[in-house]
C-alpha positions as CSV (number, residue, x, y, z in Angstrom):
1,X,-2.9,-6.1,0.7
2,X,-3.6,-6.6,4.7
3,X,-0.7,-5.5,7.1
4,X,-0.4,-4.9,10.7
5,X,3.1,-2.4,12.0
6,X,3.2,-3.2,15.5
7,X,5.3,-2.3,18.3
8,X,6.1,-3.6,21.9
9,X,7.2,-2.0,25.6
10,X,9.4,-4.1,27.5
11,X,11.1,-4.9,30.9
12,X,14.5,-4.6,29.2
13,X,16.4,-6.0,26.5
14,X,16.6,-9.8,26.4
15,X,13.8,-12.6,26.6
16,X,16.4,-15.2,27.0
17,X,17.7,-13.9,30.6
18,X,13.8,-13.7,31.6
19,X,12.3,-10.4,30.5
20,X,8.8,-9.6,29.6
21,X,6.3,-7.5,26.8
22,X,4.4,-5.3,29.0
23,X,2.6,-3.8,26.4
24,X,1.8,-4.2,22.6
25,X,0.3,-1.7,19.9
26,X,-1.0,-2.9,16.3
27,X,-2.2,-0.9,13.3
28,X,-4.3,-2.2,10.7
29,X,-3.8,-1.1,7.0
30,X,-4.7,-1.9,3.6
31,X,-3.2,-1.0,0.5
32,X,-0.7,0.8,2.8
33,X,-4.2,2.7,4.3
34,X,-5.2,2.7,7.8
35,X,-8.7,1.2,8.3
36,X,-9.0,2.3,11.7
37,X,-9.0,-1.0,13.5
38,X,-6.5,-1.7,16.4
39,X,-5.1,-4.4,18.7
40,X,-3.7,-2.7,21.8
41,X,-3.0,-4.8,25.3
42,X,-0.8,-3.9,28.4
43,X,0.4,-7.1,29.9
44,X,1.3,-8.0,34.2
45,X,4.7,-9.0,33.1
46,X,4.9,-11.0,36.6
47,X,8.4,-9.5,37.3
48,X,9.8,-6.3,38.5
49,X,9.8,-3.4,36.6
50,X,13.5,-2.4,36.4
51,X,13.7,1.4,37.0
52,X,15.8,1.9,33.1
53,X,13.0,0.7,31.4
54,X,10.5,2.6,33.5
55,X,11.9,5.6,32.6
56,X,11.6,4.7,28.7
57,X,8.0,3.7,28.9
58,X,6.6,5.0,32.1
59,X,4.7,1.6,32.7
60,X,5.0,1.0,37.4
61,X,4.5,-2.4,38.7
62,X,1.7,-0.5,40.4
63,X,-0.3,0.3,36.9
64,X,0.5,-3.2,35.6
65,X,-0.2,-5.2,38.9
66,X,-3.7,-5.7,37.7
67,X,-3.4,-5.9,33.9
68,X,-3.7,-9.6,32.2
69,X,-1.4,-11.8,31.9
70,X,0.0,-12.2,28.0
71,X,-1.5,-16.1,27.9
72,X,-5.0,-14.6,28.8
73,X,-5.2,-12.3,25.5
74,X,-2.7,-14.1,23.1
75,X,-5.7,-16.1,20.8
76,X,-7.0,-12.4,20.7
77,X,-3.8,-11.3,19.4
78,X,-3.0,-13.8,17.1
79,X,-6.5,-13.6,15.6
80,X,-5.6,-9.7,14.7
81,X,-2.3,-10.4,13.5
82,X,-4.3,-13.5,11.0
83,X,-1.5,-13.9,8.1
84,X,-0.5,-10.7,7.4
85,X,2.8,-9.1,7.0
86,X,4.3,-8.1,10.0
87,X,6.0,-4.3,10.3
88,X,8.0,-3.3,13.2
89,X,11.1,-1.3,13.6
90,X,13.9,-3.3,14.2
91,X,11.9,-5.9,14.0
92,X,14.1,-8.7,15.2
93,X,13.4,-7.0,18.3
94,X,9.6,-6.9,18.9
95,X,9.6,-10.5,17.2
96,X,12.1,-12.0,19.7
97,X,9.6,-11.1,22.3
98,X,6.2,-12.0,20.6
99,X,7.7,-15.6,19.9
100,X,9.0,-15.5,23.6
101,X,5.5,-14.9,24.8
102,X,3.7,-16.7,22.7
103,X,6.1,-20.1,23.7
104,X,5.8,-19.6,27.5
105,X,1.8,-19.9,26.4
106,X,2.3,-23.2,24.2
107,X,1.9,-21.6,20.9
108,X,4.0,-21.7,18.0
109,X,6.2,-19.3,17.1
110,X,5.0,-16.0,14.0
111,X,7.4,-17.1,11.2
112,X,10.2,-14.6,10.6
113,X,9.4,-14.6,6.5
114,X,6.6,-12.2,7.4
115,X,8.6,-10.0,9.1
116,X,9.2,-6.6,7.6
117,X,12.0,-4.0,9.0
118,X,11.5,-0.6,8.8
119,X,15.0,-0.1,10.0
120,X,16.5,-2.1,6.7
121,X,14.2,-0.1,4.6
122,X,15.1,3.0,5.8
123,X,18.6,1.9,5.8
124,X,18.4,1.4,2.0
125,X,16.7,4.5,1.7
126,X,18.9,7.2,3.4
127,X,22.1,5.3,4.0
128,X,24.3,6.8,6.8
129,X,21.5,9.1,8.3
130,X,20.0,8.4,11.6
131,X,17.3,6.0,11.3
132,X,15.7,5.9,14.8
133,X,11.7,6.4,15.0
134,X,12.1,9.9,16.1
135,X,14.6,10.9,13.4
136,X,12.7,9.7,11.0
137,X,9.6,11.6,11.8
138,X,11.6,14.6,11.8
139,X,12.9,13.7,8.1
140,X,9.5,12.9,6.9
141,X,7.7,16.1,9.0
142,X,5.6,13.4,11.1
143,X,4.4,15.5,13.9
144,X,5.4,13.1,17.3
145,X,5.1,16.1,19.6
146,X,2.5,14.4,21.4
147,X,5.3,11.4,22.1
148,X,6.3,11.9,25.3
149,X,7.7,8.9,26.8
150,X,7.6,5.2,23.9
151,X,4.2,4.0,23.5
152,X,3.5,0.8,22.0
153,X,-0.1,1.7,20.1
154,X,1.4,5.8,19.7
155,X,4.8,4.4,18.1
156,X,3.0,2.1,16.4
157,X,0.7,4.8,14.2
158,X,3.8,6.7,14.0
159,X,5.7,4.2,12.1
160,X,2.7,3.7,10.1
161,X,3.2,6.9,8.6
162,X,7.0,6.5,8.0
163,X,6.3,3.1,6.4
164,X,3.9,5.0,4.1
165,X,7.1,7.2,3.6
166,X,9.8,4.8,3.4
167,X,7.6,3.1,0.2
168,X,6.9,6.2,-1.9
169,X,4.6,8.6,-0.2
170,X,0.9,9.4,1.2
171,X,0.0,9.4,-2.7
172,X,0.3,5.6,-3.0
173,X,-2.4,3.4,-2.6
174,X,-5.3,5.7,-1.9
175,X,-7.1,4.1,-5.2
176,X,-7.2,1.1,-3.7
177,X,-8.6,2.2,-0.9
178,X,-11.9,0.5,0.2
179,X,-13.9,3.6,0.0
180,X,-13.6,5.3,-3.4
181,X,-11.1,8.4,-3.3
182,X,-11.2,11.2,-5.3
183,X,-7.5,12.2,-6.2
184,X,-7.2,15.9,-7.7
185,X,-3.8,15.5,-10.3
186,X,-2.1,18.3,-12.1
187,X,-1.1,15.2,-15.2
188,X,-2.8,16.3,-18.2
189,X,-4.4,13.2,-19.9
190,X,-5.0,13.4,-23.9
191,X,-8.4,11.6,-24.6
192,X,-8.8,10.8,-28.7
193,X,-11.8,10.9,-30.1
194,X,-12.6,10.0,-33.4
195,X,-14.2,13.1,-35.6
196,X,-17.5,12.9,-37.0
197,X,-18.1,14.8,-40.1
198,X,-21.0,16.4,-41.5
199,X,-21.8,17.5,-44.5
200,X,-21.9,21.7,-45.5
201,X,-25.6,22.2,-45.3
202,X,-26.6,23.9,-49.1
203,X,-26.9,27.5,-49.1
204,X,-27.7,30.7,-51.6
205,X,-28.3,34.2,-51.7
206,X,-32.0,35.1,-52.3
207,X,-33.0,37.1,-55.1
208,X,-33.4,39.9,-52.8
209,X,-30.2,39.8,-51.4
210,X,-28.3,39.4,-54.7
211,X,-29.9,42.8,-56.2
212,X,-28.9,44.0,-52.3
213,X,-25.3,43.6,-53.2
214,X,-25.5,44.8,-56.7
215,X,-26.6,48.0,-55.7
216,X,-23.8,48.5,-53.1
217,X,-21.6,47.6,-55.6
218,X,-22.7,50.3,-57.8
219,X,-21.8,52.8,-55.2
220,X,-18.4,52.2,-54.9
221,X,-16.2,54.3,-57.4
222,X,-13.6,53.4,-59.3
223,X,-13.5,49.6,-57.8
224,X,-10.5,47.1,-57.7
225,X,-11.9,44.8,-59.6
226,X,-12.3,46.8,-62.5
227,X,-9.3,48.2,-62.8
């Protein structure tokens, strides 16, 4: 099964009141595998950069002045994204802005049925623990030491390997991976196989060795066997 986690930088909180994705990261896995391939864009949000939401992602007007517009890659993006399940965390987030973009370009709306929350699932999970990305990664031992400041493509492969988590572990679905895996198990696995017999192949003492034995016999005093 083909999924995408994704995650999104922003000039604040709200589409509705006029702000903008500045950047998007996707991941691409199957059977719950990463394949490698990646959609990641930075967007000229053609606003201001409040300073709040600077300081979360670190993106300037100056880095973004020259960066396209979201209309200018969003056939790129949607042709990544194809059909397949959507995972974000708190999704209702990163999918209020997607649909906001993708409506200031025209396009329709990515239905909410294929949206999947890592926040719910973890929610279900561990309820009444913290359930941010970064706590998460600590509970799970995810190494995010390299997460500086929120980065759409960087938080993106890190909730990759929670949602691996949050569904059972880094055991599952590596034999449906699209290269063959060998999987070292300690489960014992009891084979039957049906026995063949054979029949005793004939045997005798020669003549030689029966008188053999009859004169070691006649060596031994007072046997057993005679008593």
């Amino acid at each position: 099964m083909r999924e995408v986690i994704f995650d999104t930088e922003t000039t604040g909180f709200d589409p509705g009141t006029g702000d903008r994705m500045v950047e998007i990261g996707c991941i691409e896995m199957v059977n719950r595998v990463p394949t490698g391939a990646t959609f990641h864009a930075y967007f000229n949000p053609e606003r201001a950069m409040p300073a709040a939401a600077e300081a979360v992602h670190g993106l300037s007007d100056a880095f973004l002045a020259d960066k396209p517009k979201f209309a200018e890659r969003a056939l790129e993006l949607l042709e990544f994204l194809g059909e397949a399940p959507l995972v974000a965390h708190n999704a209702g987030f990163d999918f209020g802005f997607l649909n906001a973009e993708l409506a200031l370009c025209g396009l329709g709306p990515v239905s909410l049925d294929r949206m999947v929350d890592t926040v719910a699932l973890a929610r279900v999970r561990h309820p009444g623990a913290k359930l941010s990305l970064d706590a998460l990664c600590t509970r799970y031992g995810i190494d995010r030491s390299h997460r500086t400041k929120h980065g759409a493509l960087l938080d993106a492969e890190l909730l990759a390997q929670v949602y691996v988590e949050l569904n059972g572990g880094r055991q599952i679905g590596l034999e449906l991976a699209r290269e063959s895996v060998v999987i070292e198990t300690e489960v014992m696995v009891t084979v039957r196989r049906e026995r063949v017999f054979r029949p005793a192949r004939p045997h005798a003492a020669s003549p030689e060795e029966l008188a053999a034995h009859a004169a070691f016999l006649a060596t031994i005093k007072e046997p057993l066997w005679l008593a």
